[in-house]
N, C-alpha and C positions, 0 to 999 in steps of 0.2 A: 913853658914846659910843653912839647909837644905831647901828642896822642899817644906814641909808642913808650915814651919814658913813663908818662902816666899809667898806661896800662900795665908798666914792667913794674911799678911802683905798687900798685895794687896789688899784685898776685905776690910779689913779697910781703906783702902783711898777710895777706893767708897762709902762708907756708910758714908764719910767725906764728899762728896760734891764736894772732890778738883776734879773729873769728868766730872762735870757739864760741861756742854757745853754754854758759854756762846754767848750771841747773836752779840758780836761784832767781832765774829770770824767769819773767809768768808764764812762758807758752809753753816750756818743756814739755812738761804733762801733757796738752795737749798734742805735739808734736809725736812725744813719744809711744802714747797710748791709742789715740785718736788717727792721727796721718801715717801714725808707724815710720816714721820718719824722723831721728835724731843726728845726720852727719856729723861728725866733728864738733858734737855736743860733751860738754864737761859733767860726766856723774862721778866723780872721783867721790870714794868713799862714800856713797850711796845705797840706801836702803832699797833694795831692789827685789827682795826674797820673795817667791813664789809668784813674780809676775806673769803675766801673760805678753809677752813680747813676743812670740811666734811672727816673723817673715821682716821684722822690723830693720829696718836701717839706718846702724849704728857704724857705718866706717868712717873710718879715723878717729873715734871720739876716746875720751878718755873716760875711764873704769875701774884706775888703780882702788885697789882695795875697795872695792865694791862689794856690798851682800846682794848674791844673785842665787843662794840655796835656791833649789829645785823649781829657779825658775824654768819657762817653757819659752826657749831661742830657738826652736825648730827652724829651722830653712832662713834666721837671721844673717843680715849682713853685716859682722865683723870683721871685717877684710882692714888690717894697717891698724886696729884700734890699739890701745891698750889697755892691760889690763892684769897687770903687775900685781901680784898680790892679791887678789881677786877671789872670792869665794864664790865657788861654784858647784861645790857637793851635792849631789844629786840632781843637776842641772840637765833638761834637756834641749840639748845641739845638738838632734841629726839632722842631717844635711846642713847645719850651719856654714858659712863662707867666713873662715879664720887665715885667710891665705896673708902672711907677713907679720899677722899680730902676734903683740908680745906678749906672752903670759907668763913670762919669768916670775917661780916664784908664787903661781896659783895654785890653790886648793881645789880640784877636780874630780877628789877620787866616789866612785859610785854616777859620777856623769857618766850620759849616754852620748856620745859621738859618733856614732854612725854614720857613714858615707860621709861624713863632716871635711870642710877641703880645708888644710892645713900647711899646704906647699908653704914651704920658708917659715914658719911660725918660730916665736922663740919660748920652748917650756923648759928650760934650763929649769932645775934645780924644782919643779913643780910637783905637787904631789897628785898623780895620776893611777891611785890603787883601785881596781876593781873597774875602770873604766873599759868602756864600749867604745874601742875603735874600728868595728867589723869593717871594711874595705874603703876607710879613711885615707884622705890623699898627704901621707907627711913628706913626700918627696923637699928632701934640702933642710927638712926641718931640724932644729938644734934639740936635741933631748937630752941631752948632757948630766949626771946625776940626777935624774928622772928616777923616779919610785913608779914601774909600773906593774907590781907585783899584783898576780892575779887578775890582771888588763886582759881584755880581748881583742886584739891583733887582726884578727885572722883575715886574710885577703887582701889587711892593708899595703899602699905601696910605702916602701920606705927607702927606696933608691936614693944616695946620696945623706942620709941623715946622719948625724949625728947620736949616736948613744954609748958614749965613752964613757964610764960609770954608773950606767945605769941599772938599777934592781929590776930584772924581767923575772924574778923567782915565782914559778906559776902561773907565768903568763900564757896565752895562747898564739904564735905565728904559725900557724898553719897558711898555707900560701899566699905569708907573707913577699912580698916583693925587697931583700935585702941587696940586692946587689949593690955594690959600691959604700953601703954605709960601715960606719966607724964603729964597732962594735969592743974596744979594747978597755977594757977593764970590768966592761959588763956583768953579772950576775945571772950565769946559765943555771938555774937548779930548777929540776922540776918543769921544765921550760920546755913549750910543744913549737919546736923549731918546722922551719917550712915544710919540709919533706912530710911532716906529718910524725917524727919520732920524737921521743923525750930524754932531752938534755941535762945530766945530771953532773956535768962534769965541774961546776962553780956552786958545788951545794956546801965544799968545806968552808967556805970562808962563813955566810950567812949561819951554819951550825957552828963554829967558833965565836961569833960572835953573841950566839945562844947561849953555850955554854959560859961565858964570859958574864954575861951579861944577868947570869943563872946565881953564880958563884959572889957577885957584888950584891944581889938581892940578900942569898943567904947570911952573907957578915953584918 
């Protein structure tokens, strides 16, 4: 076997995973607490809540359903991780680097994101209420039936995104950056759109489904 097929051999078992560092091997801890350094480390479903992980680097590692409540990922590198299902309520990531990761499917709402870079990320279907994305970068990002009801927007870019279904009901986009993004089926009520005005024109469906939702109580 020459050198080049060797080497070509090697870098496909990385891109396999079989690398990954899993968390039940002794250095984690160390790595991730100590060197602040976890790449392509496996915390799947790990107890994470209230850490201190501030500037730590975590890309490509896996996170699915991870408890991360109100950890501190300030200026962390999440960049390609995953992180499916993931609890992060009260979590703070500003200026975190989330550029491609997937968070399909995470609990976020009350996280702080601020200035957080998030180009391409996938938060399909994630729950994003009351979140801090003040001048966050989602450009491309998929927000697709996103709950971000009561989020703070404002100055974000969101060129190119995705948010076909998504609940913005008291949100704040004050100069947000929309251009190009998908906005069709969304949830305008109450909603402080770019220009700086408020959007009440998507408030019948969410009071419909109040009222609805009023009337199955009472029986």
């Amino acid at each position: 076997m020459n050198h080049f097929v060797f080497f070509s051999f090697l870098i496909l078992l990385m891109h396999s995973g079989i690398f990954i560092t899993h968390a039940s091997e002794p250095d984690w801890e160390n790595r991730l607490f100590i060197k602040k350094e976890c790449i392509r480390c496996n915390l799947n479903k790990h107890d994470l809540r209230k850490a201190q992980l501030n500037n730590v680097m975590l890309s490509e590692s896996l996170l699915n359903q991870a408890e991360l409540q109100e950890a501190n990922l300030q200026g962390a590198d999440l960049s390609g991780a995953s992180l499916r299902g993931a609890h992060l309520e009260g979590a703070n990531l500003r200026g975190a680097n989330l550029r491609g990761a997937d968070l399909e499917g995470a609990y976020l709402n009350g996280a702080d994101l601020t200035m957080a870079e998030l180009e391409v990320a996938n938060l399909r279907s994630s729950d994003l209420r009351a979140v801090k994305l003040l001048g966050a970068n989602l450009q491309g990002a998929d927000l697709g039936n996103t709950n971000l009801s009561v989020s703070d927007l404002a100055l974000s870019i969101l060129k190119g995104a995705n948010l076909k279904n998504a609940n913005l009901q008291s949100a704040n986009l004050r100069g947000a950056d929309l251009s190009k993004a998908d906005l069709s089926g969304a949830i305008l009520c109450n909603t402080q759109v770019p220009s700086g005005e408020i959007e009440y024109s998507g408030c019948i469906i969410p009071l419909l489904l109040e009222s609805f939702n009023t009337k199955v109580q009472d029986q």
